[in-house]
Structures are given as structure tokens and as C-alpha cells.
C-alpha positions in Angstrom: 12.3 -34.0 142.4 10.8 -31.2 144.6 9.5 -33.1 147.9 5.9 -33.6 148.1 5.5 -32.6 144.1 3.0 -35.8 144.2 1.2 -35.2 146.8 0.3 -31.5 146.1 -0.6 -31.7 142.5 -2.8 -34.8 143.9 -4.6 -32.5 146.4 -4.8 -29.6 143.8 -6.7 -31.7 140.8 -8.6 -33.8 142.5 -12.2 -31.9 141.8 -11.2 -33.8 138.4 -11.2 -36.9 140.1 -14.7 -36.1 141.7 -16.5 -35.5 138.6 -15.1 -39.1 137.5 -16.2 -41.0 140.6 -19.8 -39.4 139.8 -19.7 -40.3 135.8 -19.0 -43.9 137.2 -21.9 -44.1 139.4 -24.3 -42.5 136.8 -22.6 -45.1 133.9 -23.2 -48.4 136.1 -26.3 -46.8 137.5 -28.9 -49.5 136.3 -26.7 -52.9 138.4 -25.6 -51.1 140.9 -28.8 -50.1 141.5 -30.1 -53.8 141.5 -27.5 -54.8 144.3 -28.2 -52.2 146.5 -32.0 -52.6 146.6 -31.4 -56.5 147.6 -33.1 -57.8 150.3 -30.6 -57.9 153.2 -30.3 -57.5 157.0 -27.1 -55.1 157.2 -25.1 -53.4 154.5 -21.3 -53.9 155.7 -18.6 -51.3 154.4 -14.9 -52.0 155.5 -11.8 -51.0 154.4 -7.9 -50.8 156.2 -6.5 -47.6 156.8 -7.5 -44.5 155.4 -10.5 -46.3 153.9 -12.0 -48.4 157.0 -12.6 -44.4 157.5 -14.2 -43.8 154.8 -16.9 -46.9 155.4 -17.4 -45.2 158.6 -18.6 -42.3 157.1 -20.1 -43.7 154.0 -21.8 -46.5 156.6 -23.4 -43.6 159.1 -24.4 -41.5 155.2 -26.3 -44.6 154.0 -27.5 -45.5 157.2 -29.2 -41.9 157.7 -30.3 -41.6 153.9 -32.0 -45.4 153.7 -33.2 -46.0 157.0 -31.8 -49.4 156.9 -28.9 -50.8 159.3 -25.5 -50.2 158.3 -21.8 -50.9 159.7 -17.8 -49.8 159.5 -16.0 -52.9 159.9 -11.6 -52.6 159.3 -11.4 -55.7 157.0 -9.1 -57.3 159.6 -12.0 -57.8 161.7 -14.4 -59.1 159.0 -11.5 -61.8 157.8 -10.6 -62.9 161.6 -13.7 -62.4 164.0 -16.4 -62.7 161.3 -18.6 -63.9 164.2 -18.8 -60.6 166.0 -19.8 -59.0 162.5 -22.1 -60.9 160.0 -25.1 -62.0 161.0 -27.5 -65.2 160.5 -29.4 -63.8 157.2 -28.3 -62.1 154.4 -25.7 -58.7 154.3 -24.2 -56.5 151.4 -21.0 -55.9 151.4 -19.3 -52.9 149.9 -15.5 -53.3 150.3 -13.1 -49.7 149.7 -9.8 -49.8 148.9 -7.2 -47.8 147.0 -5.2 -50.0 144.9 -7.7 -53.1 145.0 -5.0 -55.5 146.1 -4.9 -54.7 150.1 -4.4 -58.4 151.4 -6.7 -58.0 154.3 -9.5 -56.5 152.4 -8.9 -59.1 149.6 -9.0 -61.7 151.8 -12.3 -60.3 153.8 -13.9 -60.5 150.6 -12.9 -63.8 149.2 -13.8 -65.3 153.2 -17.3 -63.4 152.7 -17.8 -65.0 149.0 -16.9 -68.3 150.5 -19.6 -68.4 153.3 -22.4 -67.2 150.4 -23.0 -64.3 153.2 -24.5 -62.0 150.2 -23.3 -59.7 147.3 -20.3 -57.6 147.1 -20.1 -53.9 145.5 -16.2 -52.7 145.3 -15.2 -49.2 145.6 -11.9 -48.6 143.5 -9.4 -46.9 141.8 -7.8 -50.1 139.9 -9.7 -52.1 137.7 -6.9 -55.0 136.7 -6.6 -55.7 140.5 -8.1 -58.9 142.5 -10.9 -56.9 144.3 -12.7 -55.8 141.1 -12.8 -59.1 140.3 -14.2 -60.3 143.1 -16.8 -58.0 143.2 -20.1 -58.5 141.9 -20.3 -54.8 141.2 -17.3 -52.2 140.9 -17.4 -48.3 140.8 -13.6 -47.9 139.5 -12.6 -44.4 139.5 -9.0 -44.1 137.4 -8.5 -40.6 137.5 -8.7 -40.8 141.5 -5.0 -43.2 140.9 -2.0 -41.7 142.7 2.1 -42.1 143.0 1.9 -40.8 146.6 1.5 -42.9 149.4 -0.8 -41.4 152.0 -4.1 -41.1 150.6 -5.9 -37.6 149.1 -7.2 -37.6 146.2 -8.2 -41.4 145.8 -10.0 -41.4 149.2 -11.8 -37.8 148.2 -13.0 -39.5 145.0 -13.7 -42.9 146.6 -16.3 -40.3 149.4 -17.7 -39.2 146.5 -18.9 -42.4 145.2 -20.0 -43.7 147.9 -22.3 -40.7 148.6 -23.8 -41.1 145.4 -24.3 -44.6 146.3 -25.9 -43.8 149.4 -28.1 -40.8 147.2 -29.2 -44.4 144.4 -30.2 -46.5 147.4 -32.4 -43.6 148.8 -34.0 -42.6 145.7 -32.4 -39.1 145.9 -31.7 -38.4 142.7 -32.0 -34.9 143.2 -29.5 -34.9 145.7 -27.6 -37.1 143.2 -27.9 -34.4 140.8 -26.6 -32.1 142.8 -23.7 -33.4 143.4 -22.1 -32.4 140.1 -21.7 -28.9 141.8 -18.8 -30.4 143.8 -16.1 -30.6 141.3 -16.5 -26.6 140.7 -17.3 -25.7 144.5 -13.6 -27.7 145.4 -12.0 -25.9 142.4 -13.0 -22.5 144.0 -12.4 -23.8 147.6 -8.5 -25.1 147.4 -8.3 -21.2 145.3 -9.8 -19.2 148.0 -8.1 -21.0 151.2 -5.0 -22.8 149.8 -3.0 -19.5 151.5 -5.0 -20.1 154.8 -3.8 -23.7 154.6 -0.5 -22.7 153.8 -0.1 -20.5 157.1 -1.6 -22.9 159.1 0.3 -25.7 158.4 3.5 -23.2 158.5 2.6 -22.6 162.3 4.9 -24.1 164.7 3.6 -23.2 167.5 0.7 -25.8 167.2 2.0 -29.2 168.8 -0.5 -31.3 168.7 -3.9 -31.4 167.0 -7.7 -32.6 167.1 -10.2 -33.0 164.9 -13.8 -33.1 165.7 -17.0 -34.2 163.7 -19.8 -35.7 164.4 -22.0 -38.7 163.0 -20.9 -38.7 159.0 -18.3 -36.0 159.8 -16.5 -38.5 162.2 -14.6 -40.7 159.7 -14.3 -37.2 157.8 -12.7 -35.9 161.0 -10.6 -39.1 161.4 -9.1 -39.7 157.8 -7.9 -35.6 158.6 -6.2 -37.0 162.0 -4.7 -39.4 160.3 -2.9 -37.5 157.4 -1.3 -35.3 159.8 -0.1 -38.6 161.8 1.2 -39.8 158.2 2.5 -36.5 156.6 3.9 -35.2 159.5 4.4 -37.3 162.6 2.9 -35.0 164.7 0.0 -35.8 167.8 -3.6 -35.8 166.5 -6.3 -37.7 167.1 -10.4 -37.3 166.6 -13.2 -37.3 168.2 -17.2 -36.6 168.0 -17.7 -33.2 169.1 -19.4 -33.3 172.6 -17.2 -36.4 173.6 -14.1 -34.5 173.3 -15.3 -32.9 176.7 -15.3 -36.3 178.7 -11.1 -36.3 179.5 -9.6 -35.3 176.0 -10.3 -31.8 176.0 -7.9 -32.0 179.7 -4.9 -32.3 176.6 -5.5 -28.8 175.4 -3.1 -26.1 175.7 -2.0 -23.2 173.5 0.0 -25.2 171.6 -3.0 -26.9 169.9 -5.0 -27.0 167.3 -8.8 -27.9 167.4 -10.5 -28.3 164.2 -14.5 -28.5 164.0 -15.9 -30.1 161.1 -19.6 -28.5 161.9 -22.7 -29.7 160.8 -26.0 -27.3 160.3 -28.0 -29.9 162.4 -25.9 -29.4 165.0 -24.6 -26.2 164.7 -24.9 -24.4 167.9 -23.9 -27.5 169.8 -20.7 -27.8 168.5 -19.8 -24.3 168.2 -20.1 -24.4 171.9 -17.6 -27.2 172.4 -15.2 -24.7 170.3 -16.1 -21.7 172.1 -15.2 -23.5 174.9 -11.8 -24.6 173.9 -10.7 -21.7 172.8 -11.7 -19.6 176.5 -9.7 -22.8 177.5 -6.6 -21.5 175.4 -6.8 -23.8 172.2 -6.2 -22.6 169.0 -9.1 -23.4 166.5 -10.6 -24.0 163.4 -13.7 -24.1 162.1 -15.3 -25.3 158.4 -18.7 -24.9 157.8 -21.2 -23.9 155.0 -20.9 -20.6 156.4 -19.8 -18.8 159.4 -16.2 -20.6 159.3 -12.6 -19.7 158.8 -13.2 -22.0 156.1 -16.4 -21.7 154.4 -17.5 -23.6 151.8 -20.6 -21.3 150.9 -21.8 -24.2 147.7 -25.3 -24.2 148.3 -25.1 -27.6 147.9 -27.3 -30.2 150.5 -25.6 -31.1 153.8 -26.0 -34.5 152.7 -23.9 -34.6 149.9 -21.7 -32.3 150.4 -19.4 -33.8 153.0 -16.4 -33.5 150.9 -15.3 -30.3 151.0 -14.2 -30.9 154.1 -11.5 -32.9 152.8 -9.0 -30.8 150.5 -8.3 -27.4 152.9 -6.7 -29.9 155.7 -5.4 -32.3 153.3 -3.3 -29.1 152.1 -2.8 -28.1 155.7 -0.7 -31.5 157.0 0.9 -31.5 153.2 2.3 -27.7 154.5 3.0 -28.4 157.9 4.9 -31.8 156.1 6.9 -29.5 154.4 7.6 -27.2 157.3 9.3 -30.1 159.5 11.7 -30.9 156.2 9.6 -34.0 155.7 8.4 -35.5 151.6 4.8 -35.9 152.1 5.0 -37.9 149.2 6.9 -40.8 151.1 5.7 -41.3 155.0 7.7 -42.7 157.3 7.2 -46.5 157.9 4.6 -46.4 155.2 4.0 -48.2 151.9 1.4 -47.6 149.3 -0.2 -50.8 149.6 -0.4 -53.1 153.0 0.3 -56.9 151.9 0.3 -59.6 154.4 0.8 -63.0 154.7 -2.4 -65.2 155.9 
């Protein structure tokens, strides 16, 4: 089989996947509704892996949207230092994983359940597998399922669901609304820059790579790092924006690659840190909602719209994968699901 034949058609049809995760939301609208207007001190989301990144950027979305306090915790640190996480009164939990069966984010769960800290919403792709059932609440999303192992189309569709989440709790149902543009604005992204992803990841002159967002963008920014660790065993690492200029940016050379994942808030500001990196001789690239080498132009709400940053760099490590005669579908060291002994 051609290498990396999952892993591409995973990138390519996920939009599909999107829509799904959305129908899901809108189908389990009225309970999940219930659960996440409970009356509770934090909302906890925590994962392992490419998913602990995702609660940190679905934890900073909800956090912004609802006003009320909200965490990333990796599921390791929930099951074995609970103390330095939950506190005296009530939390939510909302647990993310993939296939539903990751030990340590199994076993956070059932340790949560055990203590009576509060409720627990899962975020999905398998329904027959033991988080679902532990869950007071699951939004499964079966069309976001993949045979690869590092993560693109499940994780997109897993962001998606837990920004519509984030949209229920906050009574945006506009916003909500809105977000069935995405499946159609990711279609028409992955046409438009699939050749620009293509050359990029082709490119080997570029070494080593960083990815900078800020806020919500910075689990974005760090689930991108770590495909191209997985895909292609290259250097890359993330950062919020106007951090990377306390000591990492002294790691930049011609040989890298800095991407911005740039917000409107903050546009100017982080344009800057770019500007700056490439006087410094960095190699860049930007996506934006306009104004980028990769522009999503949707008209859709910043808020919402976080995922299309997601499929462009996805196909850029899946490329750059190919170009070092690697199988993106099959990662070094790397298994599809993590399961550990306790």
C-alpha cells in the first residue's frame, strides 16, 4: 500500500468529519446542555497526547466565551497528583480522547467518579469503548475514526465539538450557527493551499521548526509541533508569540521555519514577532483570516473558527513525512492507543 495513503485521505475528508462532530452537539443539545450549566467551581478538560492539546485550547475557548474558570490538565496528572488539580467544591470534567480506551485518561476518569468530584462529559470518536461509558454525557463523533496513528482528522473533529460546546455554555447560538460554514470553508481551504503545503513540506532546507499562537491558538500551535515531531522526526517545538522572544528565538537561523498562527485581537503584535524573525533570517509562515500566506478568508467569527488552522500544516508534516522516505501512517515508536499498567 502507498505510504501515508491513510493519513492523507484522513486530512483530505475530514470537513466531513466536522459537519458530524456539529450534528452530534446539536442532536444531544438539550443534556449536554444541562451538565454544562451545573453549578461548579472549575470546568477541567484533560486528555494525553495530541488531545491534552486540544483541552488546552478548548479550556482557554470556554474560559474566554463563559467567563467562568477553566483548566488543561494531561490525565496523568489528574490520576496521580489530583491534589495539585481538583479543588474542595464541585468541578466538571470533560475528558478527550481518540479511541476512548487511553488507560490514563480512563483511569483519571474512573479516580474522578470515585471521589464524587462532579459530572463527566466525554469527547469521542468510539462509542463501544470504556470512556463513553463512564461518562455522564458523550459527544461521539464516528466519522472523525481513523487507521492512522498520529492524529488529524479525529483531533480536527474532536476541536470542533468542543467549540460548539464552549458556543452551548455561552448561550452563542449564533456563533453555534455559524459554525456549519466550516465544513465548506476547509473543503475550499485544503483545495486552494494543498500545493503550498506540498512545497513546503518538500523543502529541505528548513531544519527545524516553531509554531507560534497565542491564548486558544497555543494548543492549536502545539498539536501542529507535535505532528511534525510524529510524522517526521524533525525539531519543532511551540510557543505563545511574544515569549518566543525571551531565549527561543536565539535558535533561529535560515534553516527554519516559523509559523504564526495569528489572531485579529492581536494582529499587529504578532506580526511584529514575525517581522522580526524573518530580518533575523527565519523562514516564515503566516495563517490568518486575511493577510497570510495562508488565508482562510471564511467570514466566519474568530471564535469559532480556530480550526482552519489545523488541515494546511497537518498536510505540511504529512509532505515533509514523505520527503525524508518516512509512512506517516506509522510513526516511529508510536502506537495508536497508549495502554498502561496502574
Amino acid at each position: 500500500m502507498e505510504p501515508g495513503l491513510y493519513t492523507k485521505n484522513e486530512i483530505l475528508s475530514q470537513p466531513e468529519a466536522w459537519a458530524d462532530a456539529l450534528d452530534q452537539v446539536e442532536h444531544r443539545k438539550a443534556p449536554l446542555r444541562k451538565i454544562l450549566d451545573g453549578d461548579t467551581q472549575q470546568v477541567l478538560f484533560t486528555g494525553c497526547g495530541s488531545t491534552y492539546y486540544l483541552a488546552l485550547a478548548a479550556a482557554s475557548l470556554f474560559q474566554e466565551m463563559t467567563g467562568r474558570i477553566a483548566r488543561a490538565v494531561p490525565a496523568s496528572v489528574l490520576l496521580l497528583d489530583s491534589r495539585s488539580v481538583l479543588t474542595s467544591g464541585k468541578s466538571m470534567l470533560v475528558a478527550i480522547s481518540r479511541s476512548g480506551s487511553t488507560t490514563e485518561t480512563v483511569r483519571a476518569v474512573e479516580h474522578f467518579k470515585a471521589h464524587s468530584r462532579g459530572e463527566v462529559l466525554a469527547i469521542t470518536n468510539y462509542a463501544d469503548q470504556p470512556l463513553a461509558g463512564l461518562a455522564d454525557e458523550a459527544v461521539i463523533i464516528e466519522k472523525g475514526q481513523e487507521q492512522s496513528v498520529a492524529q488529524t482528522r479525529s483531533f480536527a473533529s474532536m476541536y470542533v465539538a468542543s467549540t460548539a460546546l464552549a458556543m452551548l455554555a455561552a448561550g452563542r447560538e449564533e456563533s453555534r450557527a455559524s459554525m456549519y460554514l466550516l465544513p465548506r470553508a476547509g473543503e475550499m481551504l485544503l483545495a486552494q493551499y494543498h500545493p503550498l503545503a506540498r512545497e513546503v513540506g518538500r523543502n529541505r532546507t528548513i531544519d527545524s521548526f516553531f509554531f507560534l499562537g497565542s491564548a486558544t491558538r497555543y494548543g492549536l500551535a502545539s498539536e501542529a509541533s507535535l505532528k511534525m515531531k510524529e510524522m517526521t522526526l524533525s525539531n519543532s517545538e511551540p510557543f505563545h508569540f511574544l515569549e518566543f522572544r525571551h531565549g527561543p528565538m536565539s535558535m533561529i537561523d535560515d534553516h527554519t521555519l516559523v509559523v504564526g498562527l495569528l489572531s485579529e485581537k492581536n494582529d499587529r503584535h504578532e506580526r511584529a514577532v514575525l517581522d522580526e524573525m524573518r530580518e533575523k533570517g527565519a523562514q516564515t509562515l503566516e495563517l490568518s483570516e486575511s493577510r497570510g500566506e495562508v488565508s482562510f478568508n471564511s467570514g466566519i467569527a474568530e471564535e469559532v473558527r480556530g480550526v482552519l488552522y489545523l488541515p494546511v500544516l497537518q498536510l505540511l508534516a504529512f509532505y515533509r513525512s514523505l520527503e525524508k522516505g518516512l509512512n506517516p501512517d506509522c510513526p516511529k515508536n508510536l502506537a495508536a492507543v497508549v495502554k498502561l499498567s496502574f
